[in-house]
Every structure is written in structure tokens, then in C-alpha cells.
N, CA, C and O of each residue as an XYZ file, in Angstrom:
152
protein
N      -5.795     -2.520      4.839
C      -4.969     -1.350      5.034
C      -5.510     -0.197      4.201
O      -6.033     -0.400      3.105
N      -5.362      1.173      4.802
C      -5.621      2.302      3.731
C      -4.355      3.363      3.944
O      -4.139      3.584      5.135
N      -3.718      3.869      3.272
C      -3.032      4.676      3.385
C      -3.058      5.985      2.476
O      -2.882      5.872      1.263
N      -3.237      6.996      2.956
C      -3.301      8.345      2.286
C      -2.363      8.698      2.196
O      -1.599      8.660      3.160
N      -1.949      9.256      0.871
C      -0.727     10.277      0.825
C      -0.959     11.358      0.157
O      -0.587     11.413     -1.015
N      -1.723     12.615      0.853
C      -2.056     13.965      0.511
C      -1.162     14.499     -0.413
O      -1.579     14.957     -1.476
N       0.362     14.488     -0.044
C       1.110     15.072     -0.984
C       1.214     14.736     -2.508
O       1.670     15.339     -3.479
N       0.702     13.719     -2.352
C       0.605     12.906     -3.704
C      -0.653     12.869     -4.529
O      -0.670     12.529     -5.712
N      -2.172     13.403     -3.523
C      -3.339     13.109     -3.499
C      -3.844     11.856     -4.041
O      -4.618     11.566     -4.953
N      -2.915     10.973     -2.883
C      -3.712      9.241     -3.647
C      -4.289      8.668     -2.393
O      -4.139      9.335     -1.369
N      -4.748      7.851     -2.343
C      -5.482      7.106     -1.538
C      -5.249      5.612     -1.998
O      -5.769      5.172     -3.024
N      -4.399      4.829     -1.140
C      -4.533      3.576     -0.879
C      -5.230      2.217     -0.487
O      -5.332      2.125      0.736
N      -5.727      1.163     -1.157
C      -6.572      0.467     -0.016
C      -6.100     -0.624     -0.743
O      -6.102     -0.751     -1.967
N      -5.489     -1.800      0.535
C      -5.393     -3.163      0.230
C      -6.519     -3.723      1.360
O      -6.973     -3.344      2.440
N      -6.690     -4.911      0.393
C      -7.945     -5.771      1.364
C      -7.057     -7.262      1.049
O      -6.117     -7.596      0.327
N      -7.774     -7.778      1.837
C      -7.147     -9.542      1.882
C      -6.802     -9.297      3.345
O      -6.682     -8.343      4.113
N      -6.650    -11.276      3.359
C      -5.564    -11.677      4.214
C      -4.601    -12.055      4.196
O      -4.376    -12.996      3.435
N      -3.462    -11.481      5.077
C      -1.879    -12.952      4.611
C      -1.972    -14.109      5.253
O      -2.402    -14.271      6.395
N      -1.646    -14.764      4.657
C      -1.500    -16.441      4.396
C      -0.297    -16.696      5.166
O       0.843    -16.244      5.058
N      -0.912    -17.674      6.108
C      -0.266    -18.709      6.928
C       0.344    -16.835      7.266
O      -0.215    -15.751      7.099
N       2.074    -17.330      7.928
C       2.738    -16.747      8.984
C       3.279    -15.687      7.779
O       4.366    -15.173      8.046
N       2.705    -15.313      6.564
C       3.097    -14.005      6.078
C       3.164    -13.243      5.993
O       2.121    -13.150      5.346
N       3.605    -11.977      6.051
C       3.536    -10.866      6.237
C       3.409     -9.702      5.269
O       4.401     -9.435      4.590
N       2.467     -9.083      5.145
C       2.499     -7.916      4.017
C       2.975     -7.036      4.769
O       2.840     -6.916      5.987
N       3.960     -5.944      3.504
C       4.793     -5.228      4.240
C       4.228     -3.650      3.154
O       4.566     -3.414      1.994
N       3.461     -2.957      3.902
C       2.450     -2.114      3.530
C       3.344     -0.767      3.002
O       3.169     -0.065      2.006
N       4.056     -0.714      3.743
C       5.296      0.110      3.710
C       6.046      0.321      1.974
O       6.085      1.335      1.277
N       6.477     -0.833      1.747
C       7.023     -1.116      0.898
C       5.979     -1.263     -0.613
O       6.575     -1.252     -1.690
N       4.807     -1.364     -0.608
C       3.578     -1.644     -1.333
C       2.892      0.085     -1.885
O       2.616      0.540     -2.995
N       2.823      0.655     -0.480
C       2.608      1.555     -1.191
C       3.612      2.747     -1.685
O       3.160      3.831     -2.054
N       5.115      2.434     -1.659
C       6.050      3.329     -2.051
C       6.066      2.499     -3.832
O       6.111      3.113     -4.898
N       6.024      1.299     -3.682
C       5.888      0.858     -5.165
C       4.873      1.196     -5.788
O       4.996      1.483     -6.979
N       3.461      1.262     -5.089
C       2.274      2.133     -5.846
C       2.710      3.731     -6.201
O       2.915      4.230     -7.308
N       2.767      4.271     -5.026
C       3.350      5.615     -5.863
C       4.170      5.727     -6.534
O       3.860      6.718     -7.195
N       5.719      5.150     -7.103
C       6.593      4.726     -7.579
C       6.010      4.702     -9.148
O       6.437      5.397    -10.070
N       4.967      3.760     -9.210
C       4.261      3.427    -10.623
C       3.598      4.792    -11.151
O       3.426      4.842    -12.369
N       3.233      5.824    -10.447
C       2.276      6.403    -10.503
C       2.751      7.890    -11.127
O       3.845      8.259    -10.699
N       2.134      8.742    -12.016
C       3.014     10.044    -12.672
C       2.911     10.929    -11.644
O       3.436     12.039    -11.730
């Protein structure tokens, strides 16, 4: 996944795979990355 968020000027990138029938929820990953972020 990559997700940009200009307003923020960050740039996202998850790599991997999910395991078995799991689901990463990208959504939620990168509101907690920006969340962390000043």
C-alpha cells in the first residue's frame, strides 16, 4: 500500500502480506500514523 497525504506532506508505504484470511485495514493504519506524527 502507499498512501499520500499532501495536507500533511507525508507519504505512506506498507509492504507485506496478510496472513491467512486477514485483513489489513489501511484506513485505520494510516490515520494512526498521522495521529503519531507532529
Amino acid at each position: 500500500y502507499v498512501m499520500v497525504i499532501p495536507s500533511r506532506q507525508l507519504v505512506i508505504v506498507r509492504r507485506g502480506e496478510d496472513p491467512g484470511t486477514a485483513r489489513f485495514d489501511i484506513a485505520r493504519f494510516a490515520a494512526d500514523v498521522a495521529a503519531a506524527l507532529p
